[in-house]
C-alpha positions in Angstrom: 164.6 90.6 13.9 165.0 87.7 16.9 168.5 87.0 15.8 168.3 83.5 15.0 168.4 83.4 11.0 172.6 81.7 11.1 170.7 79.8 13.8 167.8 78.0 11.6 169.7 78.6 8.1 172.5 76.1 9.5 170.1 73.4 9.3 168.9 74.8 5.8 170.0 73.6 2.2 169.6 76.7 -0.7 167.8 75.5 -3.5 168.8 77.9 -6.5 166.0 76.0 -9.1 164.0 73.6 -10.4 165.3 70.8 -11.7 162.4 69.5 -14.4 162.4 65.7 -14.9 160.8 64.5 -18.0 159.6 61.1 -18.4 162.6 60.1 -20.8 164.3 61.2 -17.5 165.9 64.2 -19.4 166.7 66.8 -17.0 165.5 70.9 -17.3 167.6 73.1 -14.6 165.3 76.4 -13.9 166.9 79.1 -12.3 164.2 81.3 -9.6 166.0 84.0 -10.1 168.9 85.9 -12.5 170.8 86.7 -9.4 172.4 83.3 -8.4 172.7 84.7 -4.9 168.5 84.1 -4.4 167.8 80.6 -3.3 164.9 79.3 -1.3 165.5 76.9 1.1 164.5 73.1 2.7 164.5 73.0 6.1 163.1 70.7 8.9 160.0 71.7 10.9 161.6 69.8 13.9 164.9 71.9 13.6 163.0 75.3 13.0 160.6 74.8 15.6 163.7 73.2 18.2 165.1 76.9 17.2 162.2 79.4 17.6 161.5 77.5 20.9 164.8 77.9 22.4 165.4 81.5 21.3 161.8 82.6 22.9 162.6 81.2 26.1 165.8 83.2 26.0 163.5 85.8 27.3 162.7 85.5 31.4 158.7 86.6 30.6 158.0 83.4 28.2 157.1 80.1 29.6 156.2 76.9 27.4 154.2 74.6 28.4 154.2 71.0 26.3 151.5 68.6 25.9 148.9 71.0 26.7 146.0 71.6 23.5 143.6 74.2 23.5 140.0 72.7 23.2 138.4 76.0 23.1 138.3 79.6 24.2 135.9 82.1 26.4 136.3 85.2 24.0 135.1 87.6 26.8 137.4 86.8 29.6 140.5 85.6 27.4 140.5 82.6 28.9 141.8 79.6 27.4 141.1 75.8 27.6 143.5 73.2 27.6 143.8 69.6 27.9 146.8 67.8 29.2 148.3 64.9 28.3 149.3 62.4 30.5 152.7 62.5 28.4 155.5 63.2 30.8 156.8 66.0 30.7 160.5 65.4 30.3 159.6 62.9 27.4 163.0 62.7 25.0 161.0 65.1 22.6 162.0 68.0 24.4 165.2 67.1 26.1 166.9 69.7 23.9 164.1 72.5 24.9 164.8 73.8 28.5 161.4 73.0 30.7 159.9 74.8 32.7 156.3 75.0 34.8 155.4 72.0 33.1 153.0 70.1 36.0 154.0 66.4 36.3 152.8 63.7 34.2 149.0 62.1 35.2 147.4 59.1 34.2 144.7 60.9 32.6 143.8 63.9 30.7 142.3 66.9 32.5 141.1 70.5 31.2 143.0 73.3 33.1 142.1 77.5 32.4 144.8 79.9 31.5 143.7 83.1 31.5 145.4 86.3 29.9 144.8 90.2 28.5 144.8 88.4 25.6 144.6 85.1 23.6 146.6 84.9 20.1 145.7 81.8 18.1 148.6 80.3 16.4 147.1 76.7 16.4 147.2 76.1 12.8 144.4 75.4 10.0 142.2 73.1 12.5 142.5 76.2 15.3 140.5 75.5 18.0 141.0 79.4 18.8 139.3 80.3 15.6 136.5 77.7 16.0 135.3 79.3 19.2 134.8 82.7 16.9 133.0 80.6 14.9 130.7 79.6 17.5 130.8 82.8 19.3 130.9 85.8 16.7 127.4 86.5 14.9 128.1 86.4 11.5 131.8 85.5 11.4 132.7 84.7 7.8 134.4 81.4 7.2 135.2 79.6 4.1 137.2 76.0 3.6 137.6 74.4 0.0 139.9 71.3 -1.0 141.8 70.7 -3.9 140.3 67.5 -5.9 144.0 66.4 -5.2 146.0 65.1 -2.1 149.5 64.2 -1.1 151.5 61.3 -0.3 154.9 61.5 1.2 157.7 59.0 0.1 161.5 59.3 0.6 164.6 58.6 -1.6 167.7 57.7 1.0 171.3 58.8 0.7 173.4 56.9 -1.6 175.8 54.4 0.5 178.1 56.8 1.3 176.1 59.3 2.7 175.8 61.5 -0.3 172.4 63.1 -2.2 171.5 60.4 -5.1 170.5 63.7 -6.9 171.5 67.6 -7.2 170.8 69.0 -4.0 170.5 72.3 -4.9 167.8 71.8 -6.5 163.9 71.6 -6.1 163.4 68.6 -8.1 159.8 68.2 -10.3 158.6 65.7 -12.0 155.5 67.9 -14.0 152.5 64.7 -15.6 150.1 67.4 -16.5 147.3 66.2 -14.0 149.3 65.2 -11.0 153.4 65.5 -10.7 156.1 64.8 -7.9 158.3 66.8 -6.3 161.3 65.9 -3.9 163.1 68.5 -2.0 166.7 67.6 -0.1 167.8 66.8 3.8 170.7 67.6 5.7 171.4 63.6 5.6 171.0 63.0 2.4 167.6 61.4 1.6 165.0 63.7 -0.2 161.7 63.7 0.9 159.4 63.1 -1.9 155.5 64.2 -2.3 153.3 62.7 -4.8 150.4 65.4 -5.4 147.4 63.3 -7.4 144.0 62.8 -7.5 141.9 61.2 -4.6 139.3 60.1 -7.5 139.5 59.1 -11.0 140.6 56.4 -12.9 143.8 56.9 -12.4 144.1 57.8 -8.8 144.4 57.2 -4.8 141.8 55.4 -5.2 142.1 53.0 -7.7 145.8 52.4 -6.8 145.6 49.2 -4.2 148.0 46.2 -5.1 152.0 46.8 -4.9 151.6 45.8 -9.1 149.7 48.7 -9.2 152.4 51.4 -7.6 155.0 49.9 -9.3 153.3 49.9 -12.8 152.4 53.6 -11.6 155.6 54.4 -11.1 157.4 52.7 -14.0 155.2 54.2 -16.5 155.2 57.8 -15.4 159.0 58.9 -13.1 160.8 56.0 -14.4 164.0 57.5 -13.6 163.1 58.0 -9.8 162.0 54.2 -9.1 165.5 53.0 -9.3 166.4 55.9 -6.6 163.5 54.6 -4.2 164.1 51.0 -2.6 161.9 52.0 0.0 158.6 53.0 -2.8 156.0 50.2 -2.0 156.5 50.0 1.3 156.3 53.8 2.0 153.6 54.0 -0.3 151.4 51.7 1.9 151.8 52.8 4.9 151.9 56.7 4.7 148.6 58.4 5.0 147.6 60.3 2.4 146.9 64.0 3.3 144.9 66.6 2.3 145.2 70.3 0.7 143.1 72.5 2.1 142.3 76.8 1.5 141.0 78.5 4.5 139.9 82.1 4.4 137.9 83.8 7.5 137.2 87.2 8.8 137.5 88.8 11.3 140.8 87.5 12.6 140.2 89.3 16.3 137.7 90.3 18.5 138.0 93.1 20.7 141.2 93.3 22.4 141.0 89.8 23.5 141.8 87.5 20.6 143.6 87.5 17.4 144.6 84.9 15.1 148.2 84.4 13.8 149.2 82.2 10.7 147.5 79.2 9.1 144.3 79.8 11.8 144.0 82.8 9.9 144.5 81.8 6.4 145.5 78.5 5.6 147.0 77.9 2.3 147.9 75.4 -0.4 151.8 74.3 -0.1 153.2 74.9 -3.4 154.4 78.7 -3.6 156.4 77.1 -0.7 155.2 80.7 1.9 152.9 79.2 4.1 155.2 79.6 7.1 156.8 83.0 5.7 153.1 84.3 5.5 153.1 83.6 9.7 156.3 85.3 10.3 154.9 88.5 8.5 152.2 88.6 10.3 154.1 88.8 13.8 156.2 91.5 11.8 153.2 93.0 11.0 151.0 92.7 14.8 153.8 93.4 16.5 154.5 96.5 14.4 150.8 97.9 14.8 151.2 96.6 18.4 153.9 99.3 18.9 151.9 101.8 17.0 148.6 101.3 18.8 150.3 101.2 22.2 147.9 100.9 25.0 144.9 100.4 22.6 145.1 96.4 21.6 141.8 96.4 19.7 143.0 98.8 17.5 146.2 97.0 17.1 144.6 93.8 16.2 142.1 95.7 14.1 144.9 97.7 12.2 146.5 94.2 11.7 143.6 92.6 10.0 143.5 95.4 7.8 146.9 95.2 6.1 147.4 91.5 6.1 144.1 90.1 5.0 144.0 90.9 1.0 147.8 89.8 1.2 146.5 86.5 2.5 143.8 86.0 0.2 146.2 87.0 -2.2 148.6 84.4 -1.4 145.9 82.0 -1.5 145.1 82.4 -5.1 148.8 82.6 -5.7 149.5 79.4 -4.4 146.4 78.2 -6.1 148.0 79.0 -9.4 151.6 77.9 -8.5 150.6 74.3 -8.7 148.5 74.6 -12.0 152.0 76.6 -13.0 154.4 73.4 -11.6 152.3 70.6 -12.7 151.2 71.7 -16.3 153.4 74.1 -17.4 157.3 73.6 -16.1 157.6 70.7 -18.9 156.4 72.9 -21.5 159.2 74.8 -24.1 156.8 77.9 -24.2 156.6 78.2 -20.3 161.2 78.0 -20.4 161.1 80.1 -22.6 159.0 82.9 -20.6 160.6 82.0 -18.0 164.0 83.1 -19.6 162.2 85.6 -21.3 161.4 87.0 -17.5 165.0 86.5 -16.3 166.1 88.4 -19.7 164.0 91.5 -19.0 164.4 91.3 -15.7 168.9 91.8 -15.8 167.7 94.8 -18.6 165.3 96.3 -16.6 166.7 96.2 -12.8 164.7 97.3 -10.4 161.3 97.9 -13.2 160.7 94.8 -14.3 160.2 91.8 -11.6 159.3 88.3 -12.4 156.2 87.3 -10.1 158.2 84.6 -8.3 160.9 86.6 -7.8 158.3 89.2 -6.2 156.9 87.1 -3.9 159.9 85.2 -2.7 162.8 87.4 -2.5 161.4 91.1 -1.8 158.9 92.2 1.4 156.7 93.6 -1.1 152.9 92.6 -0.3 151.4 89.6 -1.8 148.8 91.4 -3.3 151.2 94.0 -4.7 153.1 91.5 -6.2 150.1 89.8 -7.5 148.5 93.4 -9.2 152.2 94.4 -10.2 152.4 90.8 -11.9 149.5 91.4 -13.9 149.9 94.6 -15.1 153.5 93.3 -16.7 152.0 90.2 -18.3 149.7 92.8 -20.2 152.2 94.9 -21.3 154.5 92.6 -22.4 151.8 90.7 -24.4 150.7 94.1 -26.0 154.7 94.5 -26.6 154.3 91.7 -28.1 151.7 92.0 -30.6 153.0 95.4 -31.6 156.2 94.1 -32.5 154.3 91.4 -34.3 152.1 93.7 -36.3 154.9 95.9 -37.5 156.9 93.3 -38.6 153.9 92.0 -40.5 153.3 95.2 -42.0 156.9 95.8 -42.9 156.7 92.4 -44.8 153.1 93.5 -46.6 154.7 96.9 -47.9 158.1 95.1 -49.1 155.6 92.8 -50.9 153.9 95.9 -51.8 157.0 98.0 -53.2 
């Protein structure tokens, strides 16, 4: 809709499947979808953000305004607060982003006031927009929960020559049941890798110290990747390990004033890989019911709350699910063969019969659509199932019979 999908795509690379890795190192490719044609794509924050940056300040009404972080907001008046940072301004971080109104750089931080008709809070799971509702709506519903497991990132570099050291076209997955890996491609040909395991356990974050220990770690469970990752012990060391957290609150505005956007709405887990599509739907969305509650913002942001907060929670549980699904299950026969039992029905049944992930990532329909329409299928292909099974079984009893 802002014109800049060649724009961000050109720093994208499609990823048509998952590529399984088993611990012999044998290799599963895993289409997403029976039409070649649907990838998803591994892209760069930097180069997205570089891009959505540059095309909003195409228009003469935006300014941006770097190193400046909200610490909190007056909900009655609109009025945010900032603190600057004594970061200069033209720092080689944003040579490529044209400047503007960006007071000079100070030795020290200082709180400034921006005040607007209205304050939209796109500051991300920690929002400091949707704290102050917290502090300043009675009875504001919030919930947070953490999965048992975090994340560390590690990288595999590009061969010698440049060159991907494994198929880039691929979401690669290395599935251990509890825990797995997964590595998605760059533009320069490293992969950046993500080890999703337990914080606490026996076999853990935590009980992982020595450099003996990764290694042993590493050997015993993706083998085939060690060889691929000179880097492993040191990255291992020295990257933090993150977090995965599940935020759900309501309501998402108050009055006309303020209205959260994105992951200060509804943070979610990573691995249905729609975090970031989830925040561009909801600007399709607010600015939709924007133009359809013209001159009445509360109703706008209270007609936007309405249709995107069961898809929200409904992309929550679906992420949920997704890494139970890509941890557990991809290694599994019985789960590649659903899977191309799904891709079978689907080319038979065009239009009828849609696998869940092909719901969710390659149609607008609503997450929570997707996620009812998913169910209902599952049933009736299970009862299908088990009414094939039973005739064939009585078929078999009356030839025994006769």
């Amino acid at each position: 809709q802002i014109g800049i999908a060649d724009e961000a795509l050109c720093h994208a690379i499609p990823m048509r499947g998952r590529m399984i890795h088993d611990k012999s190192g044998a290799l599963h490719f895993s289409p997403y979808d029976v039409d070649p044609k649907n990838c998803i794509n591994s892209i760069g924050r930097g180069a997205l953000n570089t891009a959505v940056i540059e095309a909003a300040q195409r228009y003469p009404n935006v300014r941006v305004y770097f190193n400046h972080k909200c610490t909190n907001v007056d909900l009655d008046s609109a009025t945010a607060h900032l603190e600057t940072s004594p970061v200069a301004a033209g720092s080689p971080q944003n040579e490529s982003v044209r400047m503007e109104d960006v007071p000079p750089a100070n030795s020290e931080n200082q709180i400034i006031s921006a005040k607007g008709d209205a304050v939209i809070g796109v500051d991300g799971a920690f929002s400091a927009v949707r704290q102050s509702m917290q502090m300043q709506i009675n009875r504001f519903e919030y919930d947070e929960s953490y999965l048992a497991h975090g994340y560390k990132e590690l990288t595999i570099p590009p061969a010698p020559d440049g060159s991907w050291r494994m198929e880039k076209n691929a979401l690669h997955i290395w599935p251990r049941k509890s825990f797995m890996m997964i590595a998605l491609p760059n533009p320069d040909g490293s992969f950046t890798c993500t080890l999703f395991w337990e914080f606490e356990g026996q076999r853990s974050f935590a009980t992982t110290k020595t450099d003996d220990d990764v290694r042993r770690f590493f050997d015993e469970e993706f083998p085939d990747a060690v060889s691929l990752m000179p880097g492993l012990l040191g990255d291992f060391r020295n990257n933090p390990t993150g977090s995965l957290v599940t935020i759900r609150c309501a309501p998402w505005f108050y009055r006309g004033n303020i209205c959260l956007v994105g992951d200060a709405a509804h943070a979610v887990v990573p691995f249905y890989g729609q975090g970031m599509n989830a925040a561009f739907e909801d600007c399709v969305v607010l600015d939709k019911c924007l133009e359809e509650c013209r001159g009445n913002r509360e109703r706008a942001f209270a007609e936007y709350f309405r249709r995107r907060k069961e898809n929200a929670d409904a992309l929550a549980d679906l992420a949920v699910g997704n890494f139970i699904e890509m941890r557990d299950k991809t290694a599994s026969k019985v789960f590649r063969a659903k899977k191309k039992m799904d891709h079978a029905l689907e080319a038979a049944l065009p239009g009828i019969y849609l696998p869940l992930y092909t719901m969710v990532t390659f149609t607008r329909m609503p997450y929570a659509k997707a996620a009812k329409r998913a169910q209902i299928q599952d049933s009736l292909m299970y009862a299908s199932l088990l009414l094939i099974a039973a005739i064939l079984v009585a078929a078999m009893l009356w030839l025994l019979a006769t």
